[in-house]
C-alpha positions in Angstrom: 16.9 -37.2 2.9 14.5 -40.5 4.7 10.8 -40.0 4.4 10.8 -39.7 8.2 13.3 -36.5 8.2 10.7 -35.0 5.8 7.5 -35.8 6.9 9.3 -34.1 10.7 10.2 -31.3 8.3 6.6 -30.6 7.1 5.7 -31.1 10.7 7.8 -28.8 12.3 6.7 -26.0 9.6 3.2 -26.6 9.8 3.6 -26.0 13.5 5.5 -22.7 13.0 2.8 -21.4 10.7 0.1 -22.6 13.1 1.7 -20.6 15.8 2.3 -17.3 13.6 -1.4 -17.7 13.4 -2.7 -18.1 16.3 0.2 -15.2 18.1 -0.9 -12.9 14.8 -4.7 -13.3 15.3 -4.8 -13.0 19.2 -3.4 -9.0 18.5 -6.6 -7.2 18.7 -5.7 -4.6 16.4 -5.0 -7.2 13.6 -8.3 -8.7 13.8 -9.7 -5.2 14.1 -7.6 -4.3 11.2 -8.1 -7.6 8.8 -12.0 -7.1 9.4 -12.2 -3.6 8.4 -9.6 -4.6 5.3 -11.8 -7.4 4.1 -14.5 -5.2 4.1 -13.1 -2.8 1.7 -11.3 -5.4 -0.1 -15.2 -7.1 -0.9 -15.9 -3.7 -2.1 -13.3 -3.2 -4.0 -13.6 -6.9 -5.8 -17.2 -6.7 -7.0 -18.5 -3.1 -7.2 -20.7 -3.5 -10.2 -22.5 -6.4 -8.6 -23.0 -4.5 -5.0 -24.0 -0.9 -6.1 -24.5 -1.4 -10.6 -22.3 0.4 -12.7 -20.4 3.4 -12.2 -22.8 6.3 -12.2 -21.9 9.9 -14.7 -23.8 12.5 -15.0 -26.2 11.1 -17.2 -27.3 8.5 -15.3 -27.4 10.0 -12.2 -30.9 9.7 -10.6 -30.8 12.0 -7.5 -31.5 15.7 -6.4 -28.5 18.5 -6.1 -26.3 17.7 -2.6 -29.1 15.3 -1.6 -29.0 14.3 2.4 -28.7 10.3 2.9 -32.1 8.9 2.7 -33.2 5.1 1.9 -32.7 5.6 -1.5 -29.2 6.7 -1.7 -27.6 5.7 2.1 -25.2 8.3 1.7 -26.4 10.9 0.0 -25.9 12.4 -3.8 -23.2 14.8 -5.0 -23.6 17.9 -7.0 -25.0 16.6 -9.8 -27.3 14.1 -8.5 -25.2 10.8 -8.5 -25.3 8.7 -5.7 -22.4 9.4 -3.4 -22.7 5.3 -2.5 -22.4 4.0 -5.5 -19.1 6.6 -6.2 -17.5 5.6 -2.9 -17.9 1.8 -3.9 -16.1 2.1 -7.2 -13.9 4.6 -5.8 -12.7 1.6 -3.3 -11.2 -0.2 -6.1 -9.1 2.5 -8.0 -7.7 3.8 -4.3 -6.8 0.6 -3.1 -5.4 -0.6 -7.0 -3.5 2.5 -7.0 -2.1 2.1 -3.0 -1.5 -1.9 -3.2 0.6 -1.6 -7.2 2.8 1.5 -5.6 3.7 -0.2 -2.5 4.6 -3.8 -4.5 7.5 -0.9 -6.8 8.2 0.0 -3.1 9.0 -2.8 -1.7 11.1 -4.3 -4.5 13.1 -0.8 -4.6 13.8 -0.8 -1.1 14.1 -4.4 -1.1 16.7 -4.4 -4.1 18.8 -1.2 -2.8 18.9 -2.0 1.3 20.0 -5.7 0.7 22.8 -4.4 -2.2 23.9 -2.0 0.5 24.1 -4.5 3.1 25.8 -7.2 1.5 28.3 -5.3 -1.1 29.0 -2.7 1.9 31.8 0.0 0.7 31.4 2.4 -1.6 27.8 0.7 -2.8 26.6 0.9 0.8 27.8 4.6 1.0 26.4 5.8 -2.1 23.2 4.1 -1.8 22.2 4.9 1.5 22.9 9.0 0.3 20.4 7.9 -2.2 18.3 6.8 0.1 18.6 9.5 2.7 17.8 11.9 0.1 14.5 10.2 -0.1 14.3 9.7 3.3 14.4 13.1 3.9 12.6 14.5 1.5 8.6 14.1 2.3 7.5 11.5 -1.0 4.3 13.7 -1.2 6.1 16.8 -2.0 8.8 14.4 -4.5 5.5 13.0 -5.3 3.5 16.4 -6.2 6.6 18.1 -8.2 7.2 15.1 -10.2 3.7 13.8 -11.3 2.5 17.1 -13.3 6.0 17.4 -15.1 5.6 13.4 -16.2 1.7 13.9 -17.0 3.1 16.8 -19.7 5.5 14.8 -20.8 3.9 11.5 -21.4 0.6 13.2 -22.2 -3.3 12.2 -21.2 -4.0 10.4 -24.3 -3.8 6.6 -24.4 -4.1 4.0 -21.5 -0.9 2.2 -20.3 -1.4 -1.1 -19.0 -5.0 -0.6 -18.4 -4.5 2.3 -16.5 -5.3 5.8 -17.8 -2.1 7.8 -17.8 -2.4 9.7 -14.5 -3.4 7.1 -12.6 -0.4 5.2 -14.2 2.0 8.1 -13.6 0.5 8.1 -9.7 1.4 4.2 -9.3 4.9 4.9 -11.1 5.5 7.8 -8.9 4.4 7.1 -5.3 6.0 3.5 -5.4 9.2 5.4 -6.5 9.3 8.3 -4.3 8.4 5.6 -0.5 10.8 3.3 -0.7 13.5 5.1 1.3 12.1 3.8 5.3 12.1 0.1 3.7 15.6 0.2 1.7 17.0 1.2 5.6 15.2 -2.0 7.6 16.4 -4.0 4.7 20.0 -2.8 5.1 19.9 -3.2 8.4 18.9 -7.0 8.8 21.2 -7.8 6.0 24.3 -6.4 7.7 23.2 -8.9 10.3 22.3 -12.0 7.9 25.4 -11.6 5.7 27.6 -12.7 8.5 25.6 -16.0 9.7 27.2 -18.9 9.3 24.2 -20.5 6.5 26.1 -17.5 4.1 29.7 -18.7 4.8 28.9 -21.9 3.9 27.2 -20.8 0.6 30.1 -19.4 0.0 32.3 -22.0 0.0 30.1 -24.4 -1.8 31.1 -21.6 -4.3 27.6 -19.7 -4.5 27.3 -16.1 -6.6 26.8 -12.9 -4.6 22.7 -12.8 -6.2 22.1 -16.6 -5.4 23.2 -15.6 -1.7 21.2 -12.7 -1.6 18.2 -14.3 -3.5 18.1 -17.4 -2.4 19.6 -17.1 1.8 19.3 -13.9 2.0 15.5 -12.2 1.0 14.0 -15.5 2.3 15.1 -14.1 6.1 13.9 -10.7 5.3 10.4 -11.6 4.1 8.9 -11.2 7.6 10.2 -7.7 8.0 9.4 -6.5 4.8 6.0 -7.9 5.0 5.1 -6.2 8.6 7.0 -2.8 6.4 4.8 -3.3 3.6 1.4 -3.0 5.5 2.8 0.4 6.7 4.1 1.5 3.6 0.4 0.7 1.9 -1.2 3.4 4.4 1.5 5.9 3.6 0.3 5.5 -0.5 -3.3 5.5 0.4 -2.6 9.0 2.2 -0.2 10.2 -0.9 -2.5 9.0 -3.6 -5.3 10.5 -1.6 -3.6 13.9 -1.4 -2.5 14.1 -5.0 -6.4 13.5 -6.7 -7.7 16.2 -4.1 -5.3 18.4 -5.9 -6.3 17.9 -8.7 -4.1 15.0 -10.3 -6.4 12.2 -10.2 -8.4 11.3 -13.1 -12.1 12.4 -12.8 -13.3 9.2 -15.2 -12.0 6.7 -13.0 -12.6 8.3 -9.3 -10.6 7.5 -6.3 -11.7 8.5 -3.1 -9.0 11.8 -3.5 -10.8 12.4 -6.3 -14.1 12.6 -4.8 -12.8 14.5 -2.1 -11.5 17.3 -4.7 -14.9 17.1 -6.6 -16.6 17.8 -2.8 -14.4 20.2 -2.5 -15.2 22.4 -6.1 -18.6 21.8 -5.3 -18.8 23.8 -2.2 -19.6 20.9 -0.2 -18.2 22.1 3.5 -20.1 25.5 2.9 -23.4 24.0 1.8 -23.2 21.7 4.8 -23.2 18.6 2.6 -20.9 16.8 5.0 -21.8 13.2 3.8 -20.3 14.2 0.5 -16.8 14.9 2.2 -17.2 12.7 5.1 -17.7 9.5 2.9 -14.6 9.5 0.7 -12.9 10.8 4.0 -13.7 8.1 6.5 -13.1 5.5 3.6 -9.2 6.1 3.4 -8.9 7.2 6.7 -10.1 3.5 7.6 -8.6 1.9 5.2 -5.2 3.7 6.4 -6.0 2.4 10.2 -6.1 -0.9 9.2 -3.0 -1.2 7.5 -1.1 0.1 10.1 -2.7 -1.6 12.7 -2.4 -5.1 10.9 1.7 -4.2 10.2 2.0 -3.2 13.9 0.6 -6.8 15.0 2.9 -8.6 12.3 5.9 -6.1 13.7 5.0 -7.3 17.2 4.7 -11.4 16.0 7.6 -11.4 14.0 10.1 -8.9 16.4 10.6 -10.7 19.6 11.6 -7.7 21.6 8.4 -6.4 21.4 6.4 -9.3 22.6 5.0 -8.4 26.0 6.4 -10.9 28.7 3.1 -11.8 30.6 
């Protein structure tokens, strides 16, 4: 290949990224969405260095169900820790716990809706009744029978990969129960991709079935599972969010679920300590909002047909 062909190569994809760019930042809700995402995502980064360590109940320094004042902006929980400090660090372990499940969900659904689409058959048949069982089935209900059963089984003992073991079994669980939407787009596009021309001549230049799929193949579907993903991150937030307010969380490392369940046993809503629920609340709730509005703007950039014709 000449220098020139090369140097028009680099050229042309420089100017494709450029215009993904500009088309992905002109949506208003992705800008809206990759503001309120870096926010959290500062928080989550450096917590100790924004708000000091995480405070117990030992170090706590405030009154019982304190309002907000200047020294603690949003308040102090029922045993006087700041509610600030607890939301900060609670950042981290919610958006950890959302960001590790979605990365098992995508590769899942990634792995079982492009094996569906380019074996087809009896693979593509038995796979998808896989997946419409999961489909089906809500993943915070799969999620809430499964995750106590595995907790008893593996125990609450030792940390596993740096992770305490529910917050481990959580990851494991959500990422494995949500992959069912993204195994369907996946199958989808490949049904398309596998009979493009690029494939039939990998094909003859005698190319396995993995280096098709892996190397032709998943390249294509990076921009659809990318504008999936960012979806699929606000469903875990919700599901991980749900599952330490009932309880399954670990209360040494708290995510905003957990804080929300802690609230909750504390009588928060009836002593009218509403910056002690509203705090952890708004957190995922925003954090949710942004995801999907940042995958609805990279659906709408990458998916032609929903461009709006001016």
């Amino acid at each position: 290949m000449s220098e020139s062909t090369v140097q028009y190569s680099r050229h042309s994809r420089a100017r494709a990224i450029k215009g993904f760019l500009r088309q992905f930042l002109g949506h208003g809700g992705a800008q809206l969405g990759l503001v309120c995402l870096v926010f959290f995502l500062v928080l989550a980064a450096v917590p100790n260095i924004l708000v000091g360590p995480l405070q117990t109940a030992m170090t706590a320094t405030g009154d019982f169900l304190a309002p907000p004042s200047s020294q603690h902006l949003l308040g102090t929980d029922e045993v006087g820790r700041d509610v600030f400090n607890l939301v900060v660090h609670g950042a981290r372990i919610s958006l950890t716990i959302a960001l590790l499940a979605t990365v098992i969900s995508l590769i899942v659904g990634a792995t079982v809706g492009m094996t569906a689409g380019y074996f087809g058959g009896w693979v593509d048949v038995w796979l998808m009744r896989l997946t419409d069982f999961f489909f089906v089935v809500p993943s915070f209900v799969l999620a809430l029978v499964i995750t106590p059963v595995v907790l008893e089984v593996m125990g609450r003992g030792r940390d596993i990969l740096g992770f305490r073991p529910s917050l481990f079994v959580i990851i494991v669980v959500i990422g494995l129960t949500s992959w069912a939407f993204v195994a369907r787009i996946v199958r989808s596009q490949t049904l398309s991709l596998k009979e493009r021309t690029f494939v039939d001549r990998a094909r003859v230049a005698g190319s396995s079935n993995l280096s098709i799929m892996v190397r032709h193949i998943l390249p294509n579907l990076v921009p659809q599972i990318a504008a999936n993903g960012a979806l699929v991150v606000a469903g875990a937030i919700y599901v991980e969010t749900s599952l330490s307010f009932l309880g399954l969380g670990d209360p040494l490392q708290p995510s905003w679920g957990t804080l929300l369940a802690l609230a909750q046993r504390a009588g928060a809503a009836s002593a009218g300590a509403w910056w002690y629920l509203g705090a952890p609340g708004l957190c995922a709730l925003t954090v949710s909002l942004s995801f999907v509005l940042i995958g609805n703007a990279l659906d709408d950039t990458f998916n032609p047909r929903r461009r709006v014709i001016p």
